[in-house]
C-alpha positions as CSV (number, residue, x, y, z in Angstrom):
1,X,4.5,-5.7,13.3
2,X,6.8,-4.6,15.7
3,X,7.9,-8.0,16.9
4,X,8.8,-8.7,13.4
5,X,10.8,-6.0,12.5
6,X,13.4,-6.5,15.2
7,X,13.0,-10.2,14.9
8,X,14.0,-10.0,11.3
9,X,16.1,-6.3,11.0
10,X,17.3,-5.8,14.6
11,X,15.4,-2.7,14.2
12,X,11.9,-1.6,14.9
13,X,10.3,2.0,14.4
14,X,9.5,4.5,17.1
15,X,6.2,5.4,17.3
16,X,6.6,8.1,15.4
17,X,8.5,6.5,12.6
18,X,5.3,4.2,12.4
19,X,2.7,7.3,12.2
20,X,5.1,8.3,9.4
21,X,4.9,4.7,7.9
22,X,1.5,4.7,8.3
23,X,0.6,8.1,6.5
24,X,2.7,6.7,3.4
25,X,0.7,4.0,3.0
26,X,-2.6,5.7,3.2
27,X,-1.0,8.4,1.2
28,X,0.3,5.8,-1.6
29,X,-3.2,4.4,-1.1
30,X,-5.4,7.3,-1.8
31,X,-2.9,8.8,-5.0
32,X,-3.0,5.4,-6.5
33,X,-6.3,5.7,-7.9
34,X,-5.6,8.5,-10.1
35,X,-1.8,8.1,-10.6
36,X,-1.5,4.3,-10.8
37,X,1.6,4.2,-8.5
38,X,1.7,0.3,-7.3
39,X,-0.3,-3.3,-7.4
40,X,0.3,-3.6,-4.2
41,X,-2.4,-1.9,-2.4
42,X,-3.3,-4.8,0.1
43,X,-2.1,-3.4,4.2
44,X,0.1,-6.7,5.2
45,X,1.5,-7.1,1.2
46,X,2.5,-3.4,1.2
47,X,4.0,-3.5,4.5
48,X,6.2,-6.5,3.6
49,X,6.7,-5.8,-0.1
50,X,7.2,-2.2,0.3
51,X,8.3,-0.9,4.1
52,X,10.2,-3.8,5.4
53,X,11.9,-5.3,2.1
54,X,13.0,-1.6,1.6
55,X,14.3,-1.1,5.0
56,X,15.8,-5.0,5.4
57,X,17.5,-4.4,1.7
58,X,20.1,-2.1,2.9
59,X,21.1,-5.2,5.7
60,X,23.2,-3.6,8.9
61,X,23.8,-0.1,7.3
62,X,20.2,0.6,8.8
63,X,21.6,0.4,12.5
64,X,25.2,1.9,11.6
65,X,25.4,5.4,13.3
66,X,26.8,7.1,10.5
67,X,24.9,9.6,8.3
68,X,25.0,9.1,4.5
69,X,24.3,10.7,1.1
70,X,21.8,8.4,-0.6
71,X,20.2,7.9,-4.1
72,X,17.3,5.8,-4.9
73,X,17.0,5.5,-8.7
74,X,13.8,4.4,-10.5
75,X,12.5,5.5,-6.8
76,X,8.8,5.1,-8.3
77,X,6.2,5.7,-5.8
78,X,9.4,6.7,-3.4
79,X,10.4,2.8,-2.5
80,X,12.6,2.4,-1.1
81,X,13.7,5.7,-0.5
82,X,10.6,6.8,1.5
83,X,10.8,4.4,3.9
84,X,14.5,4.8,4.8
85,X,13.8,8.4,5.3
86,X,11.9,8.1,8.2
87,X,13.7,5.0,9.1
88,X,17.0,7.8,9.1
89,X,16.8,11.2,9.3
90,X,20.2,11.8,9.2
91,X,20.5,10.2,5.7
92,X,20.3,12.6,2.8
93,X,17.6,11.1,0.0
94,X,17.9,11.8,-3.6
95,X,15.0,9.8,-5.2
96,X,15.3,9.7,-8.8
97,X,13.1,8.9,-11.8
98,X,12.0,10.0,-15.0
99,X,8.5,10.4,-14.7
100,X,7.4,13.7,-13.6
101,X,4.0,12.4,-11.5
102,X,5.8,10.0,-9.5
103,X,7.9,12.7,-8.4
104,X,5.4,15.1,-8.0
105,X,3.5,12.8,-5.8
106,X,6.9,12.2,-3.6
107,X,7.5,16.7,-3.8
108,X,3.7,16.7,-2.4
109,X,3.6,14.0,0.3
110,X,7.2,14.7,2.1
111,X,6.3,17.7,4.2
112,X,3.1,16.0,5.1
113,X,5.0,13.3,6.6
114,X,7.9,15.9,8.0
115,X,10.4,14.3,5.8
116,X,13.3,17.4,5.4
117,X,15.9,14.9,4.3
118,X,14.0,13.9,0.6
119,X,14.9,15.9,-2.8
120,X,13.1,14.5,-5.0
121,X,14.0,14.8,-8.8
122,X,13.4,14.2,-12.4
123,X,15.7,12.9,-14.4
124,X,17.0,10.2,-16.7
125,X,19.5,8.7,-14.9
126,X,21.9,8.1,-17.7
127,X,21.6,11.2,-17.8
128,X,22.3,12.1,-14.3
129,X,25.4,9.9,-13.8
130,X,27.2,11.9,-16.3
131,X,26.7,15.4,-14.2
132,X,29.4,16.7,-11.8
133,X,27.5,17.6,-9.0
134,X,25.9,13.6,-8.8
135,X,28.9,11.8,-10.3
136,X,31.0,10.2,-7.6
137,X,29.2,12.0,-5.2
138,X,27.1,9.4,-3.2
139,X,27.5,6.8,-0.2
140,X,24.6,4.2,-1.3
141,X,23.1,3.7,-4.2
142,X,20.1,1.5,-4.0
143,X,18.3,0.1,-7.3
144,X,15.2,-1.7,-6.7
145,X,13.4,-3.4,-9.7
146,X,14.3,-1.1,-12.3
147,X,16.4,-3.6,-14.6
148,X,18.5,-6.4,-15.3
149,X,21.3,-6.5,-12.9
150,X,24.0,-5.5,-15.1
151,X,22.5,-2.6,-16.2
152,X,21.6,-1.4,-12.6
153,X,25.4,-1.1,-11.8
154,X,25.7,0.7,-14.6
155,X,23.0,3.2,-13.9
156,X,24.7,3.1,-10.1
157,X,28.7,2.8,-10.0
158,X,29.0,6.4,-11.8
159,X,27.2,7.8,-8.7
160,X,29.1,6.2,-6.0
161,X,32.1,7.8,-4.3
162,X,35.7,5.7,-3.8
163,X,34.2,3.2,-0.4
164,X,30.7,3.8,-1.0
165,X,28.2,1.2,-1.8
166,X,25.5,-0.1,-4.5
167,X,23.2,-2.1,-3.7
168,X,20.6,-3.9,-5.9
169,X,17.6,-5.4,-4.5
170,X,15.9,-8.8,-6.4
171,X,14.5,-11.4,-6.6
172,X,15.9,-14.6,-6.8
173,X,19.8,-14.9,-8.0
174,X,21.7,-17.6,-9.8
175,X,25.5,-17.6,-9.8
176,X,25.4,-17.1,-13.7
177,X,24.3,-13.9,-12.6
178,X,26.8,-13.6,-10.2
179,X,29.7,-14.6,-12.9
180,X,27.9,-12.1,-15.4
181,X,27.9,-9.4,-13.2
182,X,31.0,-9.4,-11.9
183,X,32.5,-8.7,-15.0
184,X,30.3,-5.7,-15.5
185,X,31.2,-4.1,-12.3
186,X,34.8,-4.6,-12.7
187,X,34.4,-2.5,-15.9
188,X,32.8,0.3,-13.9
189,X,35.0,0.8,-10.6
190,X,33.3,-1.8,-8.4
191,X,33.4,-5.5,-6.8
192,X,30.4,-7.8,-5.6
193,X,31.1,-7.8,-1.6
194,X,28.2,-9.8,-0.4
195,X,25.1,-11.9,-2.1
196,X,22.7,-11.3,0.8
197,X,19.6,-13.8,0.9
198,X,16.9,-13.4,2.7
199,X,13.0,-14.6,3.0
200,X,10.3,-12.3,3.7
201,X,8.5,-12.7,7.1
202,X,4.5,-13.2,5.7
203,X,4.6,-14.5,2.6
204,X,8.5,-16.3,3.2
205,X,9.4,-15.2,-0.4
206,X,13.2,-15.2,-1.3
207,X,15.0,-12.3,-1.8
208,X,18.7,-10.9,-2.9
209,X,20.6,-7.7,-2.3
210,X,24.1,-8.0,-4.6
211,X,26.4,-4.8,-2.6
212,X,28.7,-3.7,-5.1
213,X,31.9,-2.2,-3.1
214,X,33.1,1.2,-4.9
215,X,36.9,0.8,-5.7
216,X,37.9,3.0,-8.4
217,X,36.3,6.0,-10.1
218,X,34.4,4.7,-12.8
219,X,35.3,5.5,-16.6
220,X,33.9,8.4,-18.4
221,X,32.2,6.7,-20.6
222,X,30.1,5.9,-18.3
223,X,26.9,5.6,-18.2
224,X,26.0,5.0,-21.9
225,X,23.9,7.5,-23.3
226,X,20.2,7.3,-22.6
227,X,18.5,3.8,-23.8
228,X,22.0,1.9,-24.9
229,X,22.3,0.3,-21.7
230,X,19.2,-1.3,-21.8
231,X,20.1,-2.1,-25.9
232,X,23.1,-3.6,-25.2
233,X,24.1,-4.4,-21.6
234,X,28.0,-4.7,-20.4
């Protein structure tokens, strides 16, 4: 795949970054039939669903030289945190979610794979977003398939610093959505900088990432507490 990850990303892995790849997908592979971590078990699907739509979601900040403080929430199996982490070392990953054997599986795998740069935790992330030492704290947020979009920036702003970014990765995107969710962001600190589309290189599926640029610190009160959200979305 090497072709198409710098046809498609302007990036391609080192042969060492595709051991590492390689190892997480037999790793996923082999938990997965005890801990039911993905659908996607399939060696081209996971490679397009899983390594390059988590690498390609993040756009250009994959090739800019500076390091960052990440969080992935609703990290699941550790997409798409996982894969950035061996795409960049540099980058500090908190991958967050609030079930303990998803994490567990992440806290077991990482040294295999020689990932120092993971910290792996459990938490809720309404939760989370309300506790100094995350709140405000991060340069990326990244929320892949976890919820509705307005409910991801709120799960994400409270976490961003002043010029940090959130970025949301989906599916497809209408501008009611857009319209929708820029009133939700402007609530929480934030403005939509770029809609980027994309289509996948096997199966040439469409795909969004919204960035949210970071502008002001976001209100107390948020996030909601745990669940209203999800009840009743900005």
């Amino acid at each position: 795949m090497e072709s198409i990850w710098q046809d498609t990303i302007d990036w391609s892995p080192t042969e060492e970054q595709q051991l590492k790849l390689h190892f997480l997908y037999v790793a996923v592979i082999t938990a997965n039939q005890r801990l039911n971590l993905t659908r996607i078990t399939e060696p081209e699907e996971f490679w397009e669903k899983h390594l390059w739509d988590s690498i390609r979601g993040v756009g250009d900040l994959i090739t800019n030289p500076s390091a960052m403080n990440v969080v992935d929430i609703g990290t699941g199996a550790g997409f798409p945190g996982l894969p950035l982490a061996i795409a960049r070392a540099d980058w500090q990953m908190t991958l967050v979610d609030s079930t303990a054997k998803k994490i567990g599986f992440i806290e077991s795998i990482a040294p295999e794979i020689g990932l120092a740069n993971i910290h792996p935790l459990v938490s809720r992330i309404e939760e989370l977003g309300q506790q100094k030492e995350h709140r405000h704290q991060y340069d990326l947020a990244l929320v892949r398939a976890v919820a509705s979009a307005n409910i991801c920036a709120e799960y994400a702003l409270p976490l961003v610093k002043i010029g940090g970014t959130a970025i949301l990765y989906r599916g497809n995107w209408t501008e009611e959505e857009s319209e929708s969710l820029e009133l939700a962001v402007a609530k929480l600190g934030g403005e939509i900088s770029k809609i980027d589309r994309f289509t996948t290189p096997l199966s040439n599926s469409i795909r969004h990432c919204i960035r949210i640029e970071k502008t002001a610190n976001t209100h107390p009160y948020y996030p909601r507490a745990v669940g209203i959200p999800t009840l009743k979305p900005i």
